[in-house]
C-alpha positions as CSV (number, residue, x, y, z in Angstrom):
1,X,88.0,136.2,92.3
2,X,86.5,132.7,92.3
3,X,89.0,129.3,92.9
4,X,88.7,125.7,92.3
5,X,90.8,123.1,92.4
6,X,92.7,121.0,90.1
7,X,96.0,119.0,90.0
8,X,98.5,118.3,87.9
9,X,102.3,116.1,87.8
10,X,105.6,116.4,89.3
11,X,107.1,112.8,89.0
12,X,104.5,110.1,90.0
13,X,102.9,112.4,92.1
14,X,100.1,114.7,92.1
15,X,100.5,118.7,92.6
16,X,97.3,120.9,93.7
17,X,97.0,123.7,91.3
18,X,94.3,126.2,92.1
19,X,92.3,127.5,89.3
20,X,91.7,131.1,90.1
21,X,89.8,133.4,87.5
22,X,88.6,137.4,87.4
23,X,86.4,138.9,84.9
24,X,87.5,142.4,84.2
25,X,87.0,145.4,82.5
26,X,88.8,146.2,79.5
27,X,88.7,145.1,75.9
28,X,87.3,141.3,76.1
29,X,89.5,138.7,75.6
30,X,90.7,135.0,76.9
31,X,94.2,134.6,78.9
32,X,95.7,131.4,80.4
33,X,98.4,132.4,82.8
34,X,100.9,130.2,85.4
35,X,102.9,128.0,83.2
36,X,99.9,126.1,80.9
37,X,101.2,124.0,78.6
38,X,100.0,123.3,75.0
39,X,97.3,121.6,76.1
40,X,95.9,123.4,78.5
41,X,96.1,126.6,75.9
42,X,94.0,124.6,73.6
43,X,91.7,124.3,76.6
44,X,90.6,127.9,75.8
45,X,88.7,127.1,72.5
46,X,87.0,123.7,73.8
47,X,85.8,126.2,77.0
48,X,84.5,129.2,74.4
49,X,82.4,126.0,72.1
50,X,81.4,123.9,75.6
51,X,79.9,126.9,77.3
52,X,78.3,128.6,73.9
53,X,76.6,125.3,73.2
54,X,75.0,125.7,76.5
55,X,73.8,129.0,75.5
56,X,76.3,130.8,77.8
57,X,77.2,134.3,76.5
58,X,80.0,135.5,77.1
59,X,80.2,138.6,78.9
60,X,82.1,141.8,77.2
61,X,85.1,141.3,79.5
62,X,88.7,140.5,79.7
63,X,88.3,137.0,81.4
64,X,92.0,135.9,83.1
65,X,92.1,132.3,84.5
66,X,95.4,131.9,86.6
67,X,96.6,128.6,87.6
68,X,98.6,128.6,91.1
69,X,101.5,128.2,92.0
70,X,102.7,129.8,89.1
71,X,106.4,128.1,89.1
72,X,105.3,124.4,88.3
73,X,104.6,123.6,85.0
74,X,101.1,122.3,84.5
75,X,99.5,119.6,81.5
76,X,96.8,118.1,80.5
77,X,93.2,118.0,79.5
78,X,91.7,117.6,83.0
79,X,91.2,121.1,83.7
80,X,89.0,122.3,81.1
81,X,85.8,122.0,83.3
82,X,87.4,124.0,86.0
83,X,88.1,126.9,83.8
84,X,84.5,126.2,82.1
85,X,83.1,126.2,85.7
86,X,85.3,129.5,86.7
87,X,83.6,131.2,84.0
88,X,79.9,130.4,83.8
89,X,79.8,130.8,87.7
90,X,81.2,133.9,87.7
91,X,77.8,136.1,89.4
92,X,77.9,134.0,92.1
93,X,79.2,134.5,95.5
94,X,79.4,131.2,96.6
95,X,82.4,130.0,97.9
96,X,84.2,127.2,95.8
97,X,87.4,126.5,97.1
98,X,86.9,123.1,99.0
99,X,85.9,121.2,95.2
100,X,88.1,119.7,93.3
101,X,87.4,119.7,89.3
102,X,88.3,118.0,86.8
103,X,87.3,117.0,82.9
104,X,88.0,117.2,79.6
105,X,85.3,118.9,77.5
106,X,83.9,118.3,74.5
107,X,82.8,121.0,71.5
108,X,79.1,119.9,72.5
109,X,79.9,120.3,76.6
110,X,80.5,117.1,77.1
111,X,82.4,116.2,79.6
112,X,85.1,113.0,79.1
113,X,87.3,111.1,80.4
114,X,91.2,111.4,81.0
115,X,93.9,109.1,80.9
116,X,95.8,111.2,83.7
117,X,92.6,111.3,86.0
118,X,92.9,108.2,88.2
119,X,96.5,108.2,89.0
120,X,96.3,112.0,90.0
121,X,92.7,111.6,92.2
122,X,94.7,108.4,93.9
123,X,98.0,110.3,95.0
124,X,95.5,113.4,95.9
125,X,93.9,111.2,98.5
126,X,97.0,109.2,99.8
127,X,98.0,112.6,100.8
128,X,94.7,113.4,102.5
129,X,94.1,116.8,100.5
130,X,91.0,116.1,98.8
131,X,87.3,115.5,100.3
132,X,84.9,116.3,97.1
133,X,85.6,116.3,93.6
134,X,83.5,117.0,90.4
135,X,84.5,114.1,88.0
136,X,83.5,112.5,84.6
137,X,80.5,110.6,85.0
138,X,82.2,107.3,83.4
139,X,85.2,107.7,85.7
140,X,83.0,106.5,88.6
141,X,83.5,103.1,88.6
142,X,87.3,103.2,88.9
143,X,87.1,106.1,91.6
144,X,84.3,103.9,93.8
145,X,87.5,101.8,94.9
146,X,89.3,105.0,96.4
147,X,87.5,105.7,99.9
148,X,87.4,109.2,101.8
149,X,86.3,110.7,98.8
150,X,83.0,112.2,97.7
151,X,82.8,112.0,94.2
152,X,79.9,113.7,91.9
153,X,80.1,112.3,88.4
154,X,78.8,114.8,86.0
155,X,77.7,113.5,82.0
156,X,77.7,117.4,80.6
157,X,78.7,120.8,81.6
158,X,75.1,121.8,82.4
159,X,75.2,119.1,85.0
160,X,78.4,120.3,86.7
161,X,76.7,124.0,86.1
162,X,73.3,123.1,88.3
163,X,75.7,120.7,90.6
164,X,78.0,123.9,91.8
165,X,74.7,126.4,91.4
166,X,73.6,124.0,94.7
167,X,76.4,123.1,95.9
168,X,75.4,123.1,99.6
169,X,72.5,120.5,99.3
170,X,74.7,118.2,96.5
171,X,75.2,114.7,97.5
172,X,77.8,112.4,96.0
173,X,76.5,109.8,93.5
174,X,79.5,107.3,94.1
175,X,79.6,105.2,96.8
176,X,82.5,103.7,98.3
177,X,83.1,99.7,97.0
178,X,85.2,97.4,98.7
179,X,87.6,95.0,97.1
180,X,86.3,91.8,96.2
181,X,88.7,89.3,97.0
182,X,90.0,87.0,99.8
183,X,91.1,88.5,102.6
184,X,92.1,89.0,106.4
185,X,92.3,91.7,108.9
186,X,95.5,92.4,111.0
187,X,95.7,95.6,113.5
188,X,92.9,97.0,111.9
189,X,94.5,96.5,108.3
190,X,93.1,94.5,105.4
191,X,95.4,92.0,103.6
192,X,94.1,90.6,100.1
193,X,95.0,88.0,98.2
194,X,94.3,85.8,95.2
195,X,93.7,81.9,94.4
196,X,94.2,82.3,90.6
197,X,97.2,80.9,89.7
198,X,97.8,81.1,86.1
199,X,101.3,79.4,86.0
200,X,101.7,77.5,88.6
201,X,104.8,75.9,90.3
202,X,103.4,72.6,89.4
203,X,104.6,73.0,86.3
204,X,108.5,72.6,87.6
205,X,109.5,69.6,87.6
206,X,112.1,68.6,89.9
207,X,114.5,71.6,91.1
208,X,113.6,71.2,95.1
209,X,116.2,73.4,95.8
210,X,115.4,76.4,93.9
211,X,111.3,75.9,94.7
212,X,112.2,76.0,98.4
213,X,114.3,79.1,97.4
214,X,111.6,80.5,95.7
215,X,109.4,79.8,98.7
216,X,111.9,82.1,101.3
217,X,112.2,84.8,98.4
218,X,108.4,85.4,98.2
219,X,108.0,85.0,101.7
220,X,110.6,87.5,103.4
221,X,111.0,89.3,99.8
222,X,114.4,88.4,99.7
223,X,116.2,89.1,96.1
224,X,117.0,86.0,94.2
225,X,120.1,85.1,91.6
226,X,118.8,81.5,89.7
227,X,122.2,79.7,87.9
228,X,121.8,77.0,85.8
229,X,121.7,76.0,82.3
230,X,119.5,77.1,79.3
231,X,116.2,74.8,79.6
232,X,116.4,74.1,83.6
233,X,113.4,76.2,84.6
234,X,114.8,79.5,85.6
235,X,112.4,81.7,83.6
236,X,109.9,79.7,84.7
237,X,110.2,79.8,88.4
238,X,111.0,83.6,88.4
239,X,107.5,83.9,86.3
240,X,105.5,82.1,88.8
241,X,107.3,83.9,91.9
242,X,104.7,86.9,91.2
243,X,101.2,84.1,92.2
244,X,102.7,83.8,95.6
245,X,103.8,86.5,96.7
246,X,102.6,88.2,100.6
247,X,98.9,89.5,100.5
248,X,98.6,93.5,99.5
249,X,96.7,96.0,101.5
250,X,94.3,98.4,99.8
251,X,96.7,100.6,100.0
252,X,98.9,98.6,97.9
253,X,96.4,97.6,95.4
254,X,95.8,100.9,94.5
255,X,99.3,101.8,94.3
256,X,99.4,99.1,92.1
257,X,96.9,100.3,89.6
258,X,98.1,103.9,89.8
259,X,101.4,102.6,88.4
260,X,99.1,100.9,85.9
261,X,97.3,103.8,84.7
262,X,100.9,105.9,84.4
263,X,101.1,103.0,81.6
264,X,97.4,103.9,79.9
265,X,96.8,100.8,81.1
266,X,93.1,99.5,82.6
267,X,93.6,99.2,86.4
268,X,92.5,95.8,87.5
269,X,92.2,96.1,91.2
270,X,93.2,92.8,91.7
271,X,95.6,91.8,94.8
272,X,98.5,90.7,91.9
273,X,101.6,92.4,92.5
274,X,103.6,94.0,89.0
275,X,106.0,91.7,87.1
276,X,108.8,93.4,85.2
277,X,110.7,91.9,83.0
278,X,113.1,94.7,80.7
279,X,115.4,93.1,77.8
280,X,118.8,92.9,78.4
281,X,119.6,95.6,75.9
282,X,117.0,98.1,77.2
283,X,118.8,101.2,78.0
284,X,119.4,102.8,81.3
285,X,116.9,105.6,80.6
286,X,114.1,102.8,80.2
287,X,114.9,101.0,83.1
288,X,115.7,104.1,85.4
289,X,113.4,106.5,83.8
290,X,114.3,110.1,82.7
291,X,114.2,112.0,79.4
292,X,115.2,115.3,77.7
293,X,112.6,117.3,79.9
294,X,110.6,115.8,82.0
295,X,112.0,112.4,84.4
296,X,109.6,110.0,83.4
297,X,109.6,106.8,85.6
298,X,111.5,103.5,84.3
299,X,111.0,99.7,84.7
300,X,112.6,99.9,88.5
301,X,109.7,102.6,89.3
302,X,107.1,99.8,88.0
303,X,108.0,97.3,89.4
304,X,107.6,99.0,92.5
305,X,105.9,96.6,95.6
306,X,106.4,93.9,92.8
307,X,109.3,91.8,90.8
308,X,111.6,93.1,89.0
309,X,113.2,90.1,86.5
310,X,116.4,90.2,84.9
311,X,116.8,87.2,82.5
312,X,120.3,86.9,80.8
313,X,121.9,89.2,84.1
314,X,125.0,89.1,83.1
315,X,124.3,90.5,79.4
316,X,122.5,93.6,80.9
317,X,125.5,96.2,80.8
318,X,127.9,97.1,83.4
319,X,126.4,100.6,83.9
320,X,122.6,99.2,84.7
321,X,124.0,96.6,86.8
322,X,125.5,99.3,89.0
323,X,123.0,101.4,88.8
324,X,120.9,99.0,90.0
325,X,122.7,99.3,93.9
326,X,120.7,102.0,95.4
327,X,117.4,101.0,94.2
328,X,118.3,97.6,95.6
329,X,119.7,99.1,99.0
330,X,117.4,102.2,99.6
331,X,114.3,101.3,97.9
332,X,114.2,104.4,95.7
333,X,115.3,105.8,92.8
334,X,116.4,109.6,92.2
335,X,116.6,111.0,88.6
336,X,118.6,114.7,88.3
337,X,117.6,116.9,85.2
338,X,118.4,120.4,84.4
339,X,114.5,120.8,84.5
340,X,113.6,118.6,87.3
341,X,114.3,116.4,90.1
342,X,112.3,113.5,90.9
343,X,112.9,110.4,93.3
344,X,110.7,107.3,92.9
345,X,110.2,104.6,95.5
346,X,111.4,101.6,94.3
347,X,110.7,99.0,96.8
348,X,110.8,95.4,93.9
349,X,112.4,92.0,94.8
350,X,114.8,92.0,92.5
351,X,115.3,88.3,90.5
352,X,117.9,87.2,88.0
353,X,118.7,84.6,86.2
354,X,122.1,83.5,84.3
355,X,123.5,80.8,82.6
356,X,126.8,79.0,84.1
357,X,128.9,79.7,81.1
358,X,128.9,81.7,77.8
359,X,127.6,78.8,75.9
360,X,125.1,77.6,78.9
361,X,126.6,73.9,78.6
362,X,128.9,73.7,81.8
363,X,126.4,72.1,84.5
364,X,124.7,70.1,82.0
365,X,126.1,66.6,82.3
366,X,124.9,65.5,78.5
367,X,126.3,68.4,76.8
368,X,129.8,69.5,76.4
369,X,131.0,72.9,77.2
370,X,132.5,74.8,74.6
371,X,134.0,77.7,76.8
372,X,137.3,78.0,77.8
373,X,138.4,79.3,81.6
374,X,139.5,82.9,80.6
375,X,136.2,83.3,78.7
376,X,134.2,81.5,82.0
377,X,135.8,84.0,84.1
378,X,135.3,87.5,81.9
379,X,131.2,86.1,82.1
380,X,131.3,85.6,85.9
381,X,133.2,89.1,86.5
382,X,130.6,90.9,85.0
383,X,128.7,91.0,88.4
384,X,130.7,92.8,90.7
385,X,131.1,91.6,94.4
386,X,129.5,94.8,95.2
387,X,126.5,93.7,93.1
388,X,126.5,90.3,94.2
389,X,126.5,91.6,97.6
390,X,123.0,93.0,97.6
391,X,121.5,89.5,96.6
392,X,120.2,87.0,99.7
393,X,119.8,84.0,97.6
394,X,121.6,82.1,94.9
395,X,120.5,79.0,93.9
396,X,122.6,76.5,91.2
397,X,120.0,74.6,89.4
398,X,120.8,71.5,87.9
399,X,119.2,69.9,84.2
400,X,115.9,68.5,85.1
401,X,115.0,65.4,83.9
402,X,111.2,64.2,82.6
403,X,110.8,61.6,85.3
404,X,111.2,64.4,87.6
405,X,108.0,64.6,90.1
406,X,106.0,67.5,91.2
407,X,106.3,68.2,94.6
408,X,104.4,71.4,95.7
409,X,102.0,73.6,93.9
410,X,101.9,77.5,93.6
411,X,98.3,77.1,96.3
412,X,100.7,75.7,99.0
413,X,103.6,77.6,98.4
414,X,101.3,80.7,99.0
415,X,99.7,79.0,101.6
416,X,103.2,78.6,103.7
417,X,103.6,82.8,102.3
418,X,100.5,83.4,103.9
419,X,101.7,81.9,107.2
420,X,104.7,83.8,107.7
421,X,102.7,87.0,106.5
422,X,100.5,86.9,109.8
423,X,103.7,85.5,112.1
424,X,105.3,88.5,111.0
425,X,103.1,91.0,111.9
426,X,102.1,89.2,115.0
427,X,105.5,90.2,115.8
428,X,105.4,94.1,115.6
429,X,107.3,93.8,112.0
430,X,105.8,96.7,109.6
431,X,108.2,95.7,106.9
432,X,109.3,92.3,105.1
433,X,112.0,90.1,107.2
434,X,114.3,91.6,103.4
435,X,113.2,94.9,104.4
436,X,113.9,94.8,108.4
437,X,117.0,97.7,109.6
438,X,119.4,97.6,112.2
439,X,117.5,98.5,114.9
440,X,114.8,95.7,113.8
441,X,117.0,93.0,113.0
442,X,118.4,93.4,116.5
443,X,114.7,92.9,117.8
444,X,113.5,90.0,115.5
445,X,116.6,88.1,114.3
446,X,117.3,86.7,117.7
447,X,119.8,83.9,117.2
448,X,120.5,80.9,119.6
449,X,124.0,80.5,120.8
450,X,124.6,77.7,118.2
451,X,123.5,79.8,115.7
452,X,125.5,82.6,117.0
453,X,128.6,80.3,116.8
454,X,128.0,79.2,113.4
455,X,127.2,82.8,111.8
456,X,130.7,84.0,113.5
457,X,133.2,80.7,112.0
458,X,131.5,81.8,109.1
459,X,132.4,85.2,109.0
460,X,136.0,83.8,109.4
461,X,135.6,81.6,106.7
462,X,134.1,83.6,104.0
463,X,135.3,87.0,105.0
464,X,131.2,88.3,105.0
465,X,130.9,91.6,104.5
466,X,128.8,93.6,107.1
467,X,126.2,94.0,104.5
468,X,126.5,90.1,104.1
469,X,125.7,89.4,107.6
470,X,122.3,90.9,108.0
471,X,121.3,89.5,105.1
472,X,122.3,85.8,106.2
473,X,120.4,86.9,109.8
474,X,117.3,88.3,107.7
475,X,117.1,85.0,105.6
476,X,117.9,83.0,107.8
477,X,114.7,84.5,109.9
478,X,112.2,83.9,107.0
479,X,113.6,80.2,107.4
480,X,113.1,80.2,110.8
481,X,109.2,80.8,110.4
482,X,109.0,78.6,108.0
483,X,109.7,76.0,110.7
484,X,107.4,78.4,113.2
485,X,110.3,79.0,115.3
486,X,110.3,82.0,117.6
487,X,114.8,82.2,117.5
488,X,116.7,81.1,114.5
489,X,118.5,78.3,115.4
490,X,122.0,76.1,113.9
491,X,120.1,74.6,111.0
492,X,118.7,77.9,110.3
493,X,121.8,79.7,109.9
494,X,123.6,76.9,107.9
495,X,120.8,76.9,105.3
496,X,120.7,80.1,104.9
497,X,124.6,80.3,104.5
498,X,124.0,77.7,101.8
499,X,122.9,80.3,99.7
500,X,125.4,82.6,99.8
501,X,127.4,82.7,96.6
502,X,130.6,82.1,96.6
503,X,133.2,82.1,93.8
């Protein structure tokens, strides 16, 4: 029996499947066993016209590929050159099972790219299971960004033939390439980060308040709730939030692309985090992910280490908005099916945005509002206090005028980001000050006795919930390092209990 490797799906994630095949007596014939899907049955006649156009003949034999284990359900193209391999390398002794394969093959042997390839080789080595793989030649570039990997591209079958024939003195033909871009190191980890700024906050005119919002959202990753009415700026501020957001590791970037690449999309490799942005009649199954079959990951799953932007909040219906509490508490998301069970990590800063009223018109101070109290009311109570408990900062925004002046630009505003980054993990914190638990915020939020005083009239006051209060001490910590401030202080605590909603 000879073995390879090869991988396949189960949610986001990539499953090792071991290609095992025997060539036995008996009348000849071609077998795919272990759960293949269509695709991989098809794989049978690409493998008979690949190998026979590379004068391979095939012996009189019953020829049985298995693919282990044999209770997950395995798809896709990318393990035609393992089977292909399996077979033509049959006579040889030679011990395979360290390689990981894969490739879709062509009629002529060719051996192509797959859509499925990146995402799988990148979860395969942030589990640490793979060392060496066989891979399209073309894939190479993409792959050169994923290190601890040896990766031999191969352009046709008789290539990946000769490469395993001599296997022992192969030698990879990708090198490993760093990311280009800004960066700086911090116990032993990279951070990157961009200076493109493709909308920038110097756009926004006016609006200090919600810009200085903005700037303790990005920087602690603190989930933001913009108010105001139709024209103010809200779309645009929640747009720009993405440009100046905390550096990424490699980690992350990759992540990031592998998310990308679930989508069919180009990874860019570029330190940019996701920005998702679902209607407000998308259904839950887009936004959470699932299906008939097989869970398939939703906008909350993409917008993972990124923004996730609800315009219109309130319009989104009652069942997303309360579905949208555990992602927003545990950073995850878990999808039950008959067939499957699948959790996601889901780890976004949330933003919305609403209007003030039903018609939009009730803060702006040229324009009448048309909407009675009752109907003011039924808009409001479609966020549940529950809901509205899970957000650290809500900002009212008022009309902006055009004589309005520019204050700060998205390059300063990252700038200050940047700052708090490094403070941060000069203090021991492996998480965002949004992120911090318990046990953290009792090491890092330390407040001064003024602070302490104010935080517990408020309390009083405002009846905070439990929930409430950490998130008023984890805000009101981003504010402190804004100010550089080892303990959060008075003025620290009443700003950040400024933007608490109420009512």
């Amino acid at each position: 029996m000879k073995m390879v490797s090869c991988a396949t799906y189960e949610g986001i994630e990539a499953k090792v499947v071991h290609v095992e095949s025997t060539l036995t007596k008996g009348l000849p014939s071609f077998s795919v066993v272990g759960m293949a899907s269509a695709s991989i049955n098809e794989a049978k006649e690409r493998v008979k016209s690949a190998l026979l156009s590379n004068e391979f003949t095939f012996p009189p034999k019953r020829i049985t590929i298995n693919l282990a284990p044999s209770d997950v359900k395995k798809e896709g193209s990318q393990f035609d050159l393992s089977i292909a391999l399996l077979i033509a390398l049959d006579y040889l002794e030679d011990d395979f099972s360290e390689w990981f394969v894969f490739g879709e093959l062509g009629l002529d042997g060719a051996i192509k790219e797959n859509i499925q390839l990146y995402p799988l080789i990148l979860s395969l080595a942030n589990q640490k299971i793979i060392k060496k793989a066989v891979v399209p030649f073309e894939s190479l570039e993409k792959l050169s960004k994923i290190s601890g990997v040896e990766f031999y591209g191969v352009k046709r079958l008789d290539e990946a033939i000769e490469l395993l024939k001599n296997h022992l003195n192969a030698l990879p033909n990708c090198s490993y390439k760093k990311i280009d871009y800004p960066s700086y190191k911090l116990d032993e980890e990279e951070y990157y980060y961009d200076e493109r700024y493709k909308e920038d906050f110097s756009d926004v005119k006016g609006q200090e308040v919600a810009k200085r919002a903005a700037l303790i959202s990005a920087a602690g990753f603190h989930n933001l709730l913009l108010e105001g009415s139709p024209g103010c700026g809200k779309s645009m501020i929640a747009q720009r939030l993405r440009y100046i957001l905390p550096p990424l590791s490699g980690d992350d970037i990759l992540d990031i692309a592998k998310l990308d690449a679930l989508e069919a999309k180009e990874p860019e490799f570029r330190p940019l985090r996701s920005f998702r942005a679902p209607h407000h009649s998308s259904t839950t199954a887009s936004i959470f992910g699932g299906g008939s079959h097989k869970a398939m990951i939703g906008e909350v799953g993409l917008a993972h280490k990124g923004v996730l932007f609800f315009d219109e909040l309130p319009h989104f219906s009652r069942l997303v908005l309360e579905a949208l509490r555990e992602p927003l508490q545990d950073n995850k998301i878990r999808i039950s099916r008959v067939n499957s069970k699948v959790e996601y990590p889901s780890d976004f800063l949330f933003v919305g945005a609403m209007n003030p009223c039903p018609c939009g018109n009730l803060l702006n101070e040229q324009k009448e509002c048309r909407c009675s109290d009752l109907e003011i009311q039924r808009y409001k109570n479609r966020l549940s206090d529950p809901f509205l408990d899970r957000i650290d900062i809500c900002v009212v925004m008022q009309h902006s005028g055009v004589n309005d002046r520019v204050s700060i630009s998205s390059k300063e505003m990252h700038a200050e980001v940047i700052k708090i980054h490094k403070i941060a993990k000069a203090r021991g914190q492996s998480s965002f000050n949004a992120k911090l638990n318990d046990d953290e915020i009792e090491k890092y939020c330390i407040l001064s006795d003024d602070a302490r005083a104010v935080l517990s009239r408020a309390v009083e006051q405002f009846a905070l919930s439990f929930r409430g209060i950490k998130k008023i001490q984890k805000v009101s910590r981003t504010i402190a390092d804004l100010d550089e401030s080892e303990i959060i202080e008075k003025r620290h605590i009443l700003e950040a209990l400024s933007y608490r909603r109420r009512g």
